[in-house]
C-alpha positions, 0 to 999 in steps of 0.5 A: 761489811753487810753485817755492819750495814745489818747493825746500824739499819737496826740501831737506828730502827730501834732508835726511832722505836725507842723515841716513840716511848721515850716520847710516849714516857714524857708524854705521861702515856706509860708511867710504869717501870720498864719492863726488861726481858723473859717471858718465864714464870713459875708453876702459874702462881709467881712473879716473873723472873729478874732479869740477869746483868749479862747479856746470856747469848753474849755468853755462850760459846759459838760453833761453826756448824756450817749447817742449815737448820729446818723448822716447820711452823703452824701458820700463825707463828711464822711471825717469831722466825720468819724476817726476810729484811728491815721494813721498820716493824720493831718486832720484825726488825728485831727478829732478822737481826737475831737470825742474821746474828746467830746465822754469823755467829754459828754458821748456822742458815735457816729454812722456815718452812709455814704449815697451813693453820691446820693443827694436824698438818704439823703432827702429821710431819712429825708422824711421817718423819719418826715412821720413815726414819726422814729428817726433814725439819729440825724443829717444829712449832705445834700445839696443844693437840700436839702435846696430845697426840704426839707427846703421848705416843712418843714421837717426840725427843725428851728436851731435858736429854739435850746438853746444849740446852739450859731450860732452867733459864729464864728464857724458856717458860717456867710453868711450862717446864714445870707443868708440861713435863711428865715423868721427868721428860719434857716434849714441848717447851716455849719462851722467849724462842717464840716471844709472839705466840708464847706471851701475846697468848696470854688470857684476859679482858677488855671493856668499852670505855663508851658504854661504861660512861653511857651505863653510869660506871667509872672507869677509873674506878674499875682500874683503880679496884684491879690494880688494888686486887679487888677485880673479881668474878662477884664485880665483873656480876655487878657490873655486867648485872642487866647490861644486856638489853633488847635495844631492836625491840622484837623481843629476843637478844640478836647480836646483830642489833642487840647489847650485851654485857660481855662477849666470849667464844665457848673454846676460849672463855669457859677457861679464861674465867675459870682458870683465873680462879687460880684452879688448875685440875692438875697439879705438879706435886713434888715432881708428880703430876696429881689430881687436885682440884676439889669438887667444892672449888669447881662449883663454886667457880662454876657457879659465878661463871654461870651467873655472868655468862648465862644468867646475864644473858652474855653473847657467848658463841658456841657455832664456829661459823659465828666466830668473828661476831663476838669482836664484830659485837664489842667493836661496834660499842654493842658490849661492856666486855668480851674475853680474849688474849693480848694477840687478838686485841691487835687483831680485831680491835685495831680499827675500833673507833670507841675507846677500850681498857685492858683488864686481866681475868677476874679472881675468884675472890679477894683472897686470891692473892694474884691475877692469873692467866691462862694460855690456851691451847694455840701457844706456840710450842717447840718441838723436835721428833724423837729421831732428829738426827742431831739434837746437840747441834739442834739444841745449841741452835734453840738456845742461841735464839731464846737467849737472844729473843731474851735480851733484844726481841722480848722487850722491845716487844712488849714495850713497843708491839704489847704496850703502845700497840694494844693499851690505849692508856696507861692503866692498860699498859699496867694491866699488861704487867699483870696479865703476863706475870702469871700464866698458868699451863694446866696438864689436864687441859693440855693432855685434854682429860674430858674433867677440864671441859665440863665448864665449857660443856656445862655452860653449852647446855646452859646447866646450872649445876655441875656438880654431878658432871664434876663426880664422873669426871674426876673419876675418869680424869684420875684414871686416865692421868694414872695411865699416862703416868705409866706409858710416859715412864715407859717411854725412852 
């Protein structure tokens, strides 16, 4: 009977949802195909996958384990499993029915355990539990510098050794997969499991409709361009060309009081641009990870990045303790654009009192055939140690919920939390389409070879060149790539 309760308080929550787009629909706010489930791409560069005609979680077949299972999560991904009761959040809502649903379904009680928003407070619990043969957590939710750290040096459980899971579903992310595995073993995944701090860490770009009128530009020009495929790194120059101005008159740009035509935190931009230049450093070729990037494509992206960020003058911050002021400076009407992710726009833009659009990150040209985005390092990413003491039972578990999240969670999601909550217009919401369609993971980036932070350390420096950073670096990546080749075939 509680069960039965659990239902239809969920039914009407998504209803009442579900009235809000209907509403939004006939209102004319979205006018855009429905977007129906999956988080999953392929290798960066394609369209997400069709969704199936089945529900996949109505078809697995559920054991009674009679069994709790234990996930350690960072701190700012408790959010995609942590749901306590029904408080009318759709996402919320949507996540105690999914655990209530697979908890019932396979006798399974969860334990969420949060780990402060240190990166290293979860590398080290799974440090502690393969070296005290512990068995602590089932599951745990790490980061980039856990691929570094942990995936590296084998602490962790090869996911493609798991029965119970299927990772070529459309519920787990196919570049991920792709990219993330190495020698034939994959240590990190995410999807449809953590639908929040997997799709919402998605790159891209917002501008300030006001100061876009105020400086003579449309809109509704810049729109139409990127959804016509015209929006790049040459455009967003010209519209950034002489935006930054000395409005408090004392002779030097100041954020506190100043205009800029484009706002970026140095751990975040530097990348966003480049990789939505369609450039990853490594590439899976066959199977085999490879250094592919050319010195020519790297310099000449550089180059347009220079031209906008330095040249233009743009507020990029370089000093953690300024972090916050690069949203502070676009949320007070001082800036054209700034560079973030679809999660922080509903973090610090939600009480913005002048209008903002949506954009995905530029191109690198016109021939580029399709907008990309990149996902920095503070993904979510599922992981088991290399001891978990039942990966069957663990994997089935995994499953269940990604295959549930992929029919019932993720699109209410992003319909409801994505669209309405952070596009402000329809074209932002088309925008939204576009920004998730192509996400790239780059095994440079995430094994953090030093070649994949010359951008970033060029543009620090204020270098106009990189093309002499670019000769040694490729030199000591292609190493460095070769080695881990070699100690991840060894690994078992």
């Amino acid at each position: 009977m509680k069960h039965v309760t659990r239902i239809l308080s969920f039914l009407l929550a998504l209803l009442l949802a579900t009235g809000v787009l209907l509403s939004a629909v006939s209102c004319g706010e979205l006018d855009e195909p429905p977007y129906t489930g999956g988080t999953s791409t392929d290798s960066g560069a394609g369209a997400v996958e069709e969704t199936e005609t089945e529900d996949p979680y109505a078809q697995l077949v559920k054991e009674n384990y009679d069994r709790t299972l234990t996930i350690l999560i960072r701190e700012d991904c408790t959010e995609d499993f942590e749901a306590e009761g029904l408080t009318g959040d759709l996402l919320q809502d949507s996540l105690y029915e999914r655990n209530a649903m697979v908890s019932d379904d396979y006798g399974v009680t969860f334990s969420f355990v949060s780990q402060g928003i240190n990166y290293n407070g979860v590398n080290e619990a799974v440090k502690k539990q393969v070296s005290g043969g512990l068995s602590d957590y089932d599951i745990f939710i790490g980061h980039k510098y856990s691929y570094t750290d942990l995936a590296m040096n084998n602490y962790l459980c090869d996911l493609n050794r798991i029965t119970t899971l299927n990772l070529s579903g459309p519920w787990w992310d196919r570049g991920c997969y792709e990219n993330l595995t190495v020698a034939g073993k994959t240590y990190v995944m995410t999807g449809d499991i953590n639908p929040s701090s997997s799709m919402r860490i998605s790159s891209c770009m917002v501008f300030n409709k006001d100061l876009m009128a105020e400086l003579g530009k449309s809109t509704d020009e810049l729109n139409e361009l990127t959804e016509n495929g015209g929006w790049t790194l040459d455009v967003l120059y010209q519209y950034a060309k002489d935006v930054s101005f000395d409005l408090s008159g004392d002779g030097k740009l100041n954020y506190k009081d100043d205009r800029y035509c484009l706002t970026g935190w140095m751990m975040a931009a530097p990348y966003a641009l480049y990789y939505g230049c369609d450039s990853s450093f490594v590439t899976n070729v066959d199977g085999t990870p490879e250094l592919t990037v050319t010195d020519e494509k790297v310099t000449g992206i550089y180059e347009k990045i220079y031209k906008v960020v330095v040249e233009q003058n743009a507020y990029y911050v370089t000093d953690q303790s300024l972090y916050d002021t690069m949203f502070d400076v676009f949320r007070e009407g001082r800036a054209l654009f700034s560079v973030m992710t679809l999660k922080l726009i509903s973090q610090y833009l939600s009480d913005m009192e002048e209008g903002y659009g949506i954009l995905p990150v530029p191109k690198y040209d016109t021939y580029q055939q399709e907008y990309v985005s990149f996902v920095n390092g503070s993904t979510g990413l599922v992981m088991l140690s290399k001891n978990v003491s039942d990966p069957e039972f663990v994997g089935d578990i995994m499953e269940a919920m990604a295959t549930y999240n992929y029919s019932h969670v993720t699109p209410n999601m992003f319909q409801v939390v994505t669209k309405l909550q952070v596009a402000q217009d329809p074209a932002s919401a088309r925008m939204v389409d576009l920004i998730i369609r192509n996400r790239v993971f780059d095994l440079g980036y995430f094994a953090d070879l030093s070649v994949t932070n010359l951008v970033k350390d060029r543009l620090n420096a204020k270098k106009p060149e990189i093309a002499s950073g670019l000769r040694s670096g490729r030199k000591a990546a292609s190493g460095s790539l070769e080695k881990l080749l070699q100690k991840m075939d060894q690994f078992t």
